[in-house]
N, C-alpha and C positions, 0 to 999 in steps of 0.2 A: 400674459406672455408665458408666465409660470406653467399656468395648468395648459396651454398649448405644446408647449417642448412634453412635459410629461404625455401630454395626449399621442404626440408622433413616438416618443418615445416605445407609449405600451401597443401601440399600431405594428412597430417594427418588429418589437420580442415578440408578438402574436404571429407576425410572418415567420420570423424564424421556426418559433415551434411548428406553425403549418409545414413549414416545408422540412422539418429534422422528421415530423409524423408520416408525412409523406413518402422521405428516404426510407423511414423505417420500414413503409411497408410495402415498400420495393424490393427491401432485403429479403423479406416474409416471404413475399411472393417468387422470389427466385429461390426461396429455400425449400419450395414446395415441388420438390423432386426424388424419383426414386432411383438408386444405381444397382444396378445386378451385374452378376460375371453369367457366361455358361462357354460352354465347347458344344463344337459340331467333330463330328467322326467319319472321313472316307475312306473306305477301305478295298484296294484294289488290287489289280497285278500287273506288276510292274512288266513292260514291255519292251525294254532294252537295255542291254547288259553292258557296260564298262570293261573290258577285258585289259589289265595292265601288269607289265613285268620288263624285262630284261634280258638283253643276251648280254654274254661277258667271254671275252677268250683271254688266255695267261700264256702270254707268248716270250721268247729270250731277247726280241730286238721289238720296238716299237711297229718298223714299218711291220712287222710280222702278225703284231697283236689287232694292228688296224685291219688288213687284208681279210683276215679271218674272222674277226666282228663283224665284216662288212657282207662278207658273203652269208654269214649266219643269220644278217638281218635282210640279206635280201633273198634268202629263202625263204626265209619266215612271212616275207610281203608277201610273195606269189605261191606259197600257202595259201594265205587268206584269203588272196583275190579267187585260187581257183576254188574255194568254199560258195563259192557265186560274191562275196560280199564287195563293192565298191571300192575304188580306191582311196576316196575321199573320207572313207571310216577307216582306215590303216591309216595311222601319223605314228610316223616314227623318228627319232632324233638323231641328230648326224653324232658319229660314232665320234666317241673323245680316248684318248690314249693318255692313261698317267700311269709311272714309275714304281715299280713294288720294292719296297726297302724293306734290306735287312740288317739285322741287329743284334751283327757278333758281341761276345762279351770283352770289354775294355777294349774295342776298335771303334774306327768312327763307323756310321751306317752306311749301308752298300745296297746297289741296284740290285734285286736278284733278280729282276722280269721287267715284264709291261704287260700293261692289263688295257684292251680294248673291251669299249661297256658303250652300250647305247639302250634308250628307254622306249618303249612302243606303247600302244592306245588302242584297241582294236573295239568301235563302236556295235555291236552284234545288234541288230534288228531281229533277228528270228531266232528265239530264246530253244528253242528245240535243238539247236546246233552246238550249245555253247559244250555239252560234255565233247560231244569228238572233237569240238574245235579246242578244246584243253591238250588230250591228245595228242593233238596234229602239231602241236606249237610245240611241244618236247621234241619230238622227232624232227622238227623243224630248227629246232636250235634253242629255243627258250631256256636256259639256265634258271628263271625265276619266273613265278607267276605270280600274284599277288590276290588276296582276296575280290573276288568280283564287286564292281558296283553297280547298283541296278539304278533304271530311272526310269520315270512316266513321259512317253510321245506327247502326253495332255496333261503334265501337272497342271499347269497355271488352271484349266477347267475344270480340275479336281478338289484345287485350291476354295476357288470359289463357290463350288458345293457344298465344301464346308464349311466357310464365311457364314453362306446363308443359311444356313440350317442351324448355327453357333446364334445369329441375331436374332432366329424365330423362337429358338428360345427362351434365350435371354426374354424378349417381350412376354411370352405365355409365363417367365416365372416372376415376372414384375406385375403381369396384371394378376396373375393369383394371391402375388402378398395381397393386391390392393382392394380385391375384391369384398373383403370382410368389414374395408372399410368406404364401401360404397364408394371409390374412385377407381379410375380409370387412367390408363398412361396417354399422354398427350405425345409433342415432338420430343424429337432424339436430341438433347443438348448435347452432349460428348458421346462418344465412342471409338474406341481402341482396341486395333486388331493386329492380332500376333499368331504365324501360321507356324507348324513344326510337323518334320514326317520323320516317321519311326522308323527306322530300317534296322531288322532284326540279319545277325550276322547269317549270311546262308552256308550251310553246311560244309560247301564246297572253300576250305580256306586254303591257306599260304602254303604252298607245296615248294620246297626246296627240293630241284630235279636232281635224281642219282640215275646211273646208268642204268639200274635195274626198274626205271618208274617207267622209261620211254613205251608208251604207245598206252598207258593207262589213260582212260575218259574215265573220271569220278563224275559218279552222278549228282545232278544239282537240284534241290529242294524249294524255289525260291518262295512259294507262300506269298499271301498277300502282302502288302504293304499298307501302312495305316498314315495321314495325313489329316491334322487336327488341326481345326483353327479355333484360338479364344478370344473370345469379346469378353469389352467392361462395356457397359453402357445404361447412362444416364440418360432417365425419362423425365420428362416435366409431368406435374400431376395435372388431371383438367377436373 
């Protein structure tokens, strides 16, 4: 009976080691991978332009400062539209009216005004326009113009050009480590993707309007625009 329990005994520890050998080389074999980084590079131009800024008027009665915002911003609209451009790229904000205080010395603070301010959006489709439409918005009433921002009609397509272009690297530089070692990359275990576009400031920046600016078009430089995407990605070896 002895040497039977002993027998099932070394039957068992024999399985275990089968099978702790076995996990082992399950480990081995999932460790049998290689992981690279690369980037892909799009480099384009940008097709529509962000135009944002502000009227503001400083009036002695509210209803006054409102009146006067409002007519500022609605020449400013029909402005735009008669640029040819859409109404539905003209958004602009209903006009708000707050109190200007002043701040005699050893008295309490006093109204000395009202300031009507509202913020506008002007989408430009046709980047050709955007110096006179600079311009035109002074004379229009723009008190403030803001640096332009541009965008891509097609990022998300531009995106993705350089996604794949970032993974076809990545693989040409995992199969060249592996080359030397007579392997080869098999399926993709992991990969992680992170996209980032450059936008270098365009020339044309923040102009704070004075009376002597009106009717000036600064001319605009916008240059390509750069859109990067990085991969990590983990190959299995075959």
């Amino acid at each position: 009976m002895g040497h039977f329990l002993m027998a099932v005994r070394k039957t068992r520890a024999l399985s275990i080691i089968a099978c702790l050998l076995c996990v082992s080389g399950l480990v081995q074999a999932e460790a049998r991978q290689v992981s690279v980084s690369a980037n892909g590079e799009i480099a384009a131009l940008p097709d529509i332009a962000l135009v944002q800024g502000r009227i503001v008027s400083q009036e002695k009665t509210a209803k006054q400062a409102l009146l006067i915002a409002q007519e500022k911003l609605s020449d400013l609209i029909d402005f735009a539209v008669a640029q040819g451009l859409v109404s539905e790229d003209v958004h602009a904000a209903q006009v708000q009216v707050s109190p200007q205080w002043h701040y005699p010395k050893n008295k309490p603070r006093q109204i000395s005004g009202y300031q009507g301010h509202a913020e506008f959006t002007i989408t430009l489709r046709e980047l050709a326009l955007l110096s006179s439409l600079y311009g035109g918005l002074v004379d229009a009433g723009a008190n403030d113009l803001r640096p332009t921002q541009f965008e891509f009609s097609e990022r998300e397509a531009l995106e993705l050009q350089a996604i794949t272009q970032a993974v076809s690297r990545a693989q040409r530089k995992a199969n060249a480590a592996l080359m030397p070692l007579q392997e080869k990359t098999g399926e993709v275990l992991s990969i992680n993707v992170d996209t980032q576009w450059h936008r270098p400031q365009p020339r044309l920046m923040r102009m704070e309007m004075a009376s002597d600016a009106k009717g000036a078009a600064p001319k605009v430089n916008v240059g390509k625009q750069t859109i990067t995407a990085n991969v990590s990605v983990s190959f299995a070896i075959d």
